[in-house]
C-alpha positions as CSV (number, residue, x, y, z in Angstrom):
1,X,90.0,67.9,73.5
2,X,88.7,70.6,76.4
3,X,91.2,73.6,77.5
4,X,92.8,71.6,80.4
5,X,93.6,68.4,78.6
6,X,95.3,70.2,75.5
7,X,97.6,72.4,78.6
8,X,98.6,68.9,79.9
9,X,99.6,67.7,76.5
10,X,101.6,71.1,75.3
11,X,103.2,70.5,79.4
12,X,104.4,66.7,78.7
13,X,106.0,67.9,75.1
14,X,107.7,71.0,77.2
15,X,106.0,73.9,75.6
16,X,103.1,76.1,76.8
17,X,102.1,78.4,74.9
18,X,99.5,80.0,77.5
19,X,102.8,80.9,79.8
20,X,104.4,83.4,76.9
21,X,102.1,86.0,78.6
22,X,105.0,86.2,81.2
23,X,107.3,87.7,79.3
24,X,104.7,91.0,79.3
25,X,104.9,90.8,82.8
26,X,109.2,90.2,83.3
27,X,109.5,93.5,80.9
28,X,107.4,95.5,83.0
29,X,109.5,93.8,86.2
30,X,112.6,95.8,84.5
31,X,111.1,99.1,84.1
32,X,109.4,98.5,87.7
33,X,113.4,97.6,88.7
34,X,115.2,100.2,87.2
35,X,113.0,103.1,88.9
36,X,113.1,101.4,92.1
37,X,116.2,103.3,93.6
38,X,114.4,106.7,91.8
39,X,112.1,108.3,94.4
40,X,114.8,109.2,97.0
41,X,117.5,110.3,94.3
42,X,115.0,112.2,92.4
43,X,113.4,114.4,95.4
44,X,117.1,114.5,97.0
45,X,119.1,115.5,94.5
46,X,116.8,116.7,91.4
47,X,114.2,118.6,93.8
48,X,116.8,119.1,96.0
49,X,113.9,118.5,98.9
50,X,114.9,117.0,102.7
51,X,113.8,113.9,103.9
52,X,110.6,115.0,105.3
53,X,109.2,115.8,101.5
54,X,110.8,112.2,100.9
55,X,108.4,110.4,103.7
56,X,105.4,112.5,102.4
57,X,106.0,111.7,98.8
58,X,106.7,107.6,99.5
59,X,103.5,107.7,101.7
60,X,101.3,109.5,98.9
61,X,102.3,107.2,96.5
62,X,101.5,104.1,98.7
63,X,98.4,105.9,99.5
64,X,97.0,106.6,96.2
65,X,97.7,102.5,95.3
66,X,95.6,102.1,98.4
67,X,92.7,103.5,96.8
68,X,93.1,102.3,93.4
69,X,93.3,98.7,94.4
70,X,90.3,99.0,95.9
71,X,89.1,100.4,92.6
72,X,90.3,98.2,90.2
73,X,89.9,94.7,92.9
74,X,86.1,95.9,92.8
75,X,86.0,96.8,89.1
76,X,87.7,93.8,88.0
77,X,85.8,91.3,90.0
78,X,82.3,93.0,88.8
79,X,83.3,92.3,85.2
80,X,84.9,89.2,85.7
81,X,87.9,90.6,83.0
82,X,91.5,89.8,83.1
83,X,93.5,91.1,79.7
84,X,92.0,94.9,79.8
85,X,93.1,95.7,83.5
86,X,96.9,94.4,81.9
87,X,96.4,96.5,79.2
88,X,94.9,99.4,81.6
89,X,98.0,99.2,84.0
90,X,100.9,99.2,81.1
91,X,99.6,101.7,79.3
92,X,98.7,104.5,81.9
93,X,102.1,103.4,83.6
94,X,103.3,104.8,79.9
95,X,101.4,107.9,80.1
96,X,102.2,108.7,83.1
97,X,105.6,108.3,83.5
98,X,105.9,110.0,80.2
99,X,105.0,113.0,81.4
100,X,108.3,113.1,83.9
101,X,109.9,115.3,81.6
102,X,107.4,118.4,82.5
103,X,107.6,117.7,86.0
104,X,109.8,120.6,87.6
105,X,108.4,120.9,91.7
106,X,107.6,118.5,94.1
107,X,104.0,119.0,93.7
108,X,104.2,118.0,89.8
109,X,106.7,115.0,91.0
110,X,103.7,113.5,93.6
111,X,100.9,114.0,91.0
112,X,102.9,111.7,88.7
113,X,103.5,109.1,91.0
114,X,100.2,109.2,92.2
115,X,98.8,108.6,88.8
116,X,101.6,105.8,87.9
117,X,100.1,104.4,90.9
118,X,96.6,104.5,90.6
119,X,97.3,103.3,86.8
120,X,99.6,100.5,87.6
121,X,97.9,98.7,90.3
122,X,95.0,98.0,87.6
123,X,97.0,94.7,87.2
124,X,97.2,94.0,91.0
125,X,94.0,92.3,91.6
126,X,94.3,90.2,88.4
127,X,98.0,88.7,87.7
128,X,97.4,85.5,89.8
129,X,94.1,84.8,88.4
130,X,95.9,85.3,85.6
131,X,98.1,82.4,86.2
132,X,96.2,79.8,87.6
133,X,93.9,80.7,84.8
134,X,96.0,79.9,82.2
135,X,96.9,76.7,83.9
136,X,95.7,73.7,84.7
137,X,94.9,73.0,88.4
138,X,97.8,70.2,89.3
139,X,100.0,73.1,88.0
140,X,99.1,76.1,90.1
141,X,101.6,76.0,92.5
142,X,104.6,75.5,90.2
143,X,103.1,78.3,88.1
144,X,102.9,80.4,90.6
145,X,105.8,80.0,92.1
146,X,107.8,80.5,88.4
147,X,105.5,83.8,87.9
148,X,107.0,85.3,90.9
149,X,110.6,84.4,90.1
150,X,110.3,86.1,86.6
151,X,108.8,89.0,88.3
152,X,112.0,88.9,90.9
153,X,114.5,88.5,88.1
154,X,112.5,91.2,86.2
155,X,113.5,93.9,88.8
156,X,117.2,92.5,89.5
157,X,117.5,93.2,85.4
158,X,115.9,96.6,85.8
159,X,118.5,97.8,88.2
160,X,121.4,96.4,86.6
161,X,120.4,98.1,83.6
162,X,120.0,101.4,85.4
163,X,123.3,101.1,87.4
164,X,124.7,100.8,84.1
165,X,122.8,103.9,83.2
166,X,123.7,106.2,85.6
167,X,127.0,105.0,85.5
168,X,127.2,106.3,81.8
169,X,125.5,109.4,82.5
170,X,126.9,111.0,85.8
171,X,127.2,114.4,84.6
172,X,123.9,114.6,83.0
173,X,121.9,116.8,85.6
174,X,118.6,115.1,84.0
175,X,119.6,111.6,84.1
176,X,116.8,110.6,86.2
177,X,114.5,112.1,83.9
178,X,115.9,109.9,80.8
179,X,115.8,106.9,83.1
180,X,112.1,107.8,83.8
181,X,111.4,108.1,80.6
182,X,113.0,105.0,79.6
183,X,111.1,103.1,82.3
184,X,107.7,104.6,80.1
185,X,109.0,103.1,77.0
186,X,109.4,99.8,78.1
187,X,105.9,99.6,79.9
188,X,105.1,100.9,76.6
189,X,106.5,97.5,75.0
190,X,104.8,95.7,77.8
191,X,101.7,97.0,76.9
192,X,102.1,95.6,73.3
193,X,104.0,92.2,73.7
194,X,100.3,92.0,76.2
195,X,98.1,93.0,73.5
196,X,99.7,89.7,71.8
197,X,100.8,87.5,74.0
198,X,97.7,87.2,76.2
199,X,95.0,85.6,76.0
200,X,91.5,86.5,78.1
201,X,91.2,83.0,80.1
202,X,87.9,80.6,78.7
203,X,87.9,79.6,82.4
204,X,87.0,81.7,85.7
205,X,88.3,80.6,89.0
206,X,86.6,82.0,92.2
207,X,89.1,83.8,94.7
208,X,88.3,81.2,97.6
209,X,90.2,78.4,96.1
210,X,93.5,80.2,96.1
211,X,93.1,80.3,100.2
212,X,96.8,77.8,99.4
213,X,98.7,80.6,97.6
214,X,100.6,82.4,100.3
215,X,101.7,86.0,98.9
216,X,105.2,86.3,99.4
217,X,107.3,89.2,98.7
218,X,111.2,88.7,97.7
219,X,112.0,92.6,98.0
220,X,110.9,94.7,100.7
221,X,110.5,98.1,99.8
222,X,108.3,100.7,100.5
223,X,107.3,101.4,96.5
224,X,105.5,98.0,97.2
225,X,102.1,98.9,98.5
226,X,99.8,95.7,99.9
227,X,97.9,94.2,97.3
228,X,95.3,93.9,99.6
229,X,95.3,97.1,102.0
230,X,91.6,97.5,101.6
231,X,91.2,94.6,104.1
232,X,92.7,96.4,106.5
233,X,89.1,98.5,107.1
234,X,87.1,95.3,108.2
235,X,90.1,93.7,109.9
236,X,88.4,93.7,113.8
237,X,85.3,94.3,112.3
238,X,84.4,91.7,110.3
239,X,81.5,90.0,109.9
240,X,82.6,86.6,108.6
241,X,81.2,83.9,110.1
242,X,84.4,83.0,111.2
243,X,86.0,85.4,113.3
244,X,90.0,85.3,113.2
245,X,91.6,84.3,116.1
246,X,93.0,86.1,119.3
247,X,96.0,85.0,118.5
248,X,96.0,85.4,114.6
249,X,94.8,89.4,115.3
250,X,97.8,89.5,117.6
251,X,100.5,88.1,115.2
252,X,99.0,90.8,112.5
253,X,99.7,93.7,114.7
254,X,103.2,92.4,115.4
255,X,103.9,92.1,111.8
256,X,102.7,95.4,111.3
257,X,105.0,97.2,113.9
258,X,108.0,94.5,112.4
259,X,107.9,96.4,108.9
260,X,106.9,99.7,109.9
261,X,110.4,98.8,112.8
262,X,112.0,97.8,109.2
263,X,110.9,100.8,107.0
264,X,112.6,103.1,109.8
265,X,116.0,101.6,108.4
266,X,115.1,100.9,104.9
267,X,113.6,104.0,104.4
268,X,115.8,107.0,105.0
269,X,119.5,105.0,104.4
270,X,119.2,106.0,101.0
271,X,118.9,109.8,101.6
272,X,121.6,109.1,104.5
273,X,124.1,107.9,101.7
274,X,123.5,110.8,99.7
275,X,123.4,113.7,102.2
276,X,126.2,112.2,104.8
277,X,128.7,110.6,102.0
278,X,127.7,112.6,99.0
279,X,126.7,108.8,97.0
280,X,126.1,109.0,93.8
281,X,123.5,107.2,91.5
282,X,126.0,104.5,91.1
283,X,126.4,103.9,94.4
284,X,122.4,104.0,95.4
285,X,121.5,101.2,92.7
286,X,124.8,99.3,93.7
287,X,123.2,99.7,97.7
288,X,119.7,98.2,96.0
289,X,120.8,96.2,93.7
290,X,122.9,93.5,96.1
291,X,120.0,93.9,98.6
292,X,117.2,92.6,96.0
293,X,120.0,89.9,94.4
294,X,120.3,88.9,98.1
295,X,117.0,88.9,98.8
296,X,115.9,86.5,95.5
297,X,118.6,84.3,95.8
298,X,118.0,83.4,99.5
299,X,114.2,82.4,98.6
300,X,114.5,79.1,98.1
301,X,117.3,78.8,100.3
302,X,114.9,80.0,102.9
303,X,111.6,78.0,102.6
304,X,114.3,74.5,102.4
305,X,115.7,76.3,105.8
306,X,112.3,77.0,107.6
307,X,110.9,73.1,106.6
308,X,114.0,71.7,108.4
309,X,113.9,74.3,111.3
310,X,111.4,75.2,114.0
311,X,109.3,78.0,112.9
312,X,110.8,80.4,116.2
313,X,114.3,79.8,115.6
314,X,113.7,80.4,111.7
315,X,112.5,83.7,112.8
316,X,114.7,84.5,115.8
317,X,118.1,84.6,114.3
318,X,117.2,86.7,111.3
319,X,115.5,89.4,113.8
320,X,118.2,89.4,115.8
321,X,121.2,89.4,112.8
322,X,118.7,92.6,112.2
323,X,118.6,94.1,115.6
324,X,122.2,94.3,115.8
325,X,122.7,95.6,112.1
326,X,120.6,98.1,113.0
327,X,122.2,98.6,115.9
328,X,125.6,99.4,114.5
329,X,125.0,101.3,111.5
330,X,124.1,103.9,114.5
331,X,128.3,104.3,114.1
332,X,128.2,104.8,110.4
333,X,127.1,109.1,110.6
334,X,129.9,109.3,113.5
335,X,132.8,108.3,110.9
336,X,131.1,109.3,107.3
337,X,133.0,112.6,107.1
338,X,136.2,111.0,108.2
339,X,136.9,107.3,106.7
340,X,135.7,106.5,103.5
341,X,136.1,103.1,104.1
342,X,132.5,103.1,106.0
343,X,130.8,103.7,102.8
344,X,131.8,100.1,101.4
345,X,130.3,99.1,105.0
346,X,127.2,101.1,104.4
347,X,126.3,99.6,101.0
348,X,127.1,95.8,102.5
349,X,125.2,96.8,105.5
350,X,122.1,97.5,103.5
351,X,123.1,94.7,100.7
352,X,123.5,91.9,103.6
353,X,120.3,92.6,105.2
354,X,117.9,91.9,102.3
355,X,119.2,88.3,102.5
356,X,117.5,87.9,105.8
357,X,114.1,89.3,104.2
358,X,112.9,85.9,102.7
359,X,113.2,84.0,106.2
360,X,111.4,86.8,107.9
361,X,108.5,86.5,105.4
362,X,108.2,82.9,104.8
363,X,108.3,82.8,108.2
364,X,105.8,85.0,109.1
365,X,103.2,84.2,106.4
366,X,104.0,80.3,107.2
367,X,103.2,80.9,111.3
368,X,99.9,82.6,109.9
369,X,98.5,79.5,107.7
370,X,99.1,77.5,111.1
371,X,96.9,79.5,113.6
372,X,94.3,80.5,111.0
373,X,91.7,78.6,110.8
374,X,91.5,76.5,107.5
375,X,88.2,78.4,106.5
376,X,89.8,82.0,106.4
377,X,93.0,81.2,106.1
378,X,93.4,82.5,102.3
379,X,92.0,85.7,103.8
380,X,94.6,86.0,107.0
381,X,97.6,86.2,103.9
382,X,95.7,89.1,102.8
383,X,95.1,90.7,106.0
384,X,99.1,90.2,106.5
385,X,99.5,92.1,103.2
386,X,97.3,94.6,104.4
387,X,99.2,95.2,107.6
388,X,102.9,95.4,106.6
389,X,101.6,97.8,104.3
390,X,100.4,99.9,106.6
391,X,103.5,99.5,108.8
392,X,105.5,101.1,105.3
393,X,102.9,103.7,105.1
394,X,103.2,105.4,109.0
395,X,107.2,104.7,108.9
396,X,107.3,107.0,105.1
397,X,105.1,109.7,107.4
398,X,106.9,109.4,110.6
399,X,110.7,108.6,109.3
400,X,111.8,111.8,107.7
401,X,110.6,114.0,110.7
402,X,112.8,111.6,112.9
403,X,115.6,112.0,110.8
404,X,115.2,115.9,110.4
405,X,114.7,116.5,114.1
406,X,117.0,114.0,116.3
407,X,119.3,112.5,113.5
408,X,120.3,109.4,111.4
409,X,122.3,107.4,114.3
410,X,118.7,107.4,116.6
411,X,116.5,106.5,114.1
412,X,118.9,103.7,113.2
413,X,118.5,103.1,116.9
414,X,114.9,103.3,116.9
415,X,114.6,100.8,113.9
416,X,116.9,98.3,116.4
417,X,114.5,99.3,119.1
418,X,111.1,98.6,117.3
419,X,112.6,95.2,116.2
420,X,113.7,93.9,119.4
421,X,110.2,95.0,121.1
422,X,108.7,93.1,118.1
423,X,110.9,89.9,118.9
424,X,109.7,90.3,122.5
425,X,106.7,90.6,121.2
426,X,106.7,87.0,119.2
427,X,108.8,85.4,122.5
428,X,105.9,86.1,124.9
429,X,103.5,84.0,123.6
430,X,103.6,80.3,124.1
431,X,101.0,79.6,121.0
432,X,103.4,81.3,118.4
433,X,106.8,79.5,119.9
434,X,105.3,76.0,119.6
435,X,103.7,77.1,116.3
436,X,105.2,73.7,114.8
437,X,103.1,71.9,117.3
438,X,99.7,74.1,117.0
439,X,97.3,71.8,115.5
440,X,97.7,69.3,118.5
441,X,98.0,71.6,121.7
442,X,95.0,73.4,123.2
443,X,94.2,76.9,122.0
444,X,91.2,79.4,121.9
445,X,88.9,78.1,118.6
């Protein structure tokens, strides 16, 4: 009996034993979970830096993963390897974050995070492979879709774990540390249940065929660098012998300006809690946790949505619940000193929004697979990756001197502003309103 047939067989008597693997990966979800809300509480309130330091050390970080996925994407596809880029990723993830309890400046803080980075992305480039690897064909796409709800539920568990954390340890002045360092040991235990619970695949599948496998992200945080930001280089210089189209290089840039519009909110509210209300940790992983339960638990919700909806109505109401969100927590600096009761608004504000995340997204990448051409299709979804990446690497440089310089309530303002100039954006072309309808009306090849 071959590889495949003996899959199908342990499928029909519900066990599979080449799916335990996943558990490596939900582990390393919770330590990747539980330091989400870190970066802006630790340079905040343990550097005690402003939120210009912030944008420069969330852009070097997402830098730094730049390069290394272009290292380890290379690397891995030259030695055709799956299991020692997991095992290259979880344990310099260990390492490095192990080394948190030395760190004492800002400079020491963005040299660790750019070696977590560069060390963590090693598993980037391989985790799908991984997945369809371990899988028979007819299964892919139910595999893949499970992987990326364990990873989901892997960071929901990670920050319910750290909420309960700091909420145990509020007058610990090096709580952040410990959590840190907690986040090390389980990628340590990661790094082991990988060593074995998986398997190197006895089958290679080439990139190409996963053209189908749209990368969609549940969360939407700047700590998520593209997986495929290298791309980006070639992106109107490319030599493929199909070019993209007009209108495909169009929708990119929009998407692009959408999340960098996005990041301009996401990106200093957290600071804004804690400098304007005086937050504590509890309240900044409350704040992320309901955004990233929202944002998981709309997902499905959201593809059923977008299949019984037009694709420009699927994306115009959740743009424009954001717009005005935006838009009025512009109030929310004018009453922080004076009614407490805008901090409960403040954390549903940010909570309620990540709801919308999953219609934006499906949406977007959805409208993409339409007016790519079938041929280079799987590589518009990585261009796309590429792009909103970039759009989360100019906000981190661009918010904080925004915020320093002209205040909280306009660069909430500005964030409303770059999203309604992105909606006008979408609404002036014909091609991506009748998206439904592209295959059968005429268009540039």
């Amino acid at each position: 009996m071959e590889l495949g047939e003996e899959k199908v067989v342990l499928q029909k008597k519900g066990f599979d034993t080449s799916h335990l693997w996943y558990i490596s990966f939900l582990v390393a979800n919770i330590s990747g979970g539980l330091m989400t809300p870190l970066m802006p509480l630790f340079v905040t309130n343990y550097l005690h830096q402003n939120i210009i330091y912030y944008g420069i050390t969330s852009s070097a970080a997402s830098t730094a993963s730049v390069v290394a996925l272009i290292f380890w994407g290379n690397l891995s596809d030259s030695l055709g390897k799956r299991k020692i880029f997991i095992l290259i990723a979880f344990f310099g993830s260990f390492l490095s974050l192990a080394l948190i309890m030395i760190v004492g400046s800002l400079e020491e803080y963005i040299i660790l995070l750019v070696s977590f980075q560069i060390f963590s992305m090693a598993s980037v480039p391989v985790s799908t492979l991984l997945v369809i690897e371990n899988s028979v064909e007819s299964q892919w796409a139910r595999t893949v879709s499970i992987f990326s709800m364990i990873s989901s539920i892997g960071s929901v568990i990670g920050l319910i774990f750290g909420l309960a954390i700091v909420s145990a340890g509020l007058n610990d002045p090096d709580i952040l540390k410990i959590i840190y360092l907690i986040s090390a040991l389980i990628y340590l235990l990661s790094f082991v249940l990988s060593i074995f619970l998986l398997k190197e695949p006895s089958k290679r599948v080439n990139r190409r065929k996963l053209s189908w496998i749209f990368s969609v992200r549940t969360l939407e945080k700047a700590r998520y660098s593209p997986s495929y930001v290298y791309h980006i280089i070639r992106l109107f210089h490319r030599k493929d012998r199909e070019p993209f189209r007009p209108i495909l290089k169009y929708y990119l840039l929009v998407c692009m300006f959408l999340m960098f519009a996005f990041q301009l909110f996401f990106i200093p509210f957290p600071v804004f809690m804690l400098n304007s209300y005086g937050a504590s940790e509890t309240t900044i992983y409350v704040m992320y946790l309901l955004n990233n339960v929202l944002s998981t638990v709309t997902f499905n919700y959201a593809g059923a949505y977008i299949k019984r909806s037009s694709l420009g109505k699927a994306l115009f109401i959740p743009l424009l619940i954001r717009i005005f969100a935006f838009s009025g927590a512009a109030i929310l600096p004018l009453y922080a000193s004076s009614s407490s009761w805008t901090i409960y608004l403040a954390i549903l504000v940010y909570g309620g929004i990540g709801a919308f995340w999953s219609f934006i997204n499906i949406t977007q990448i959805t409208v993409i697979s339409k007016i790519a051409k079938k041929i280079n299709r799987g590589s518009a979804i990585g261009y796309y990756n590429s792009v909103i990446g970039i759009g989360q690497i100019v906000a981190g440089l661009v918010s904080g001197l925004i915020l320093f310089y002209l205040g909280t309530s306009i660069e909430f303002i500005l964030a409303a502003l770059g999203a309604f100039i992105g909606l006008v954006l979408v609404l002036r072309k014909k091609e991506l309103m009748n998206v439904d309808n592209y295959n059968s009306i005429p268009h540039n090849p």
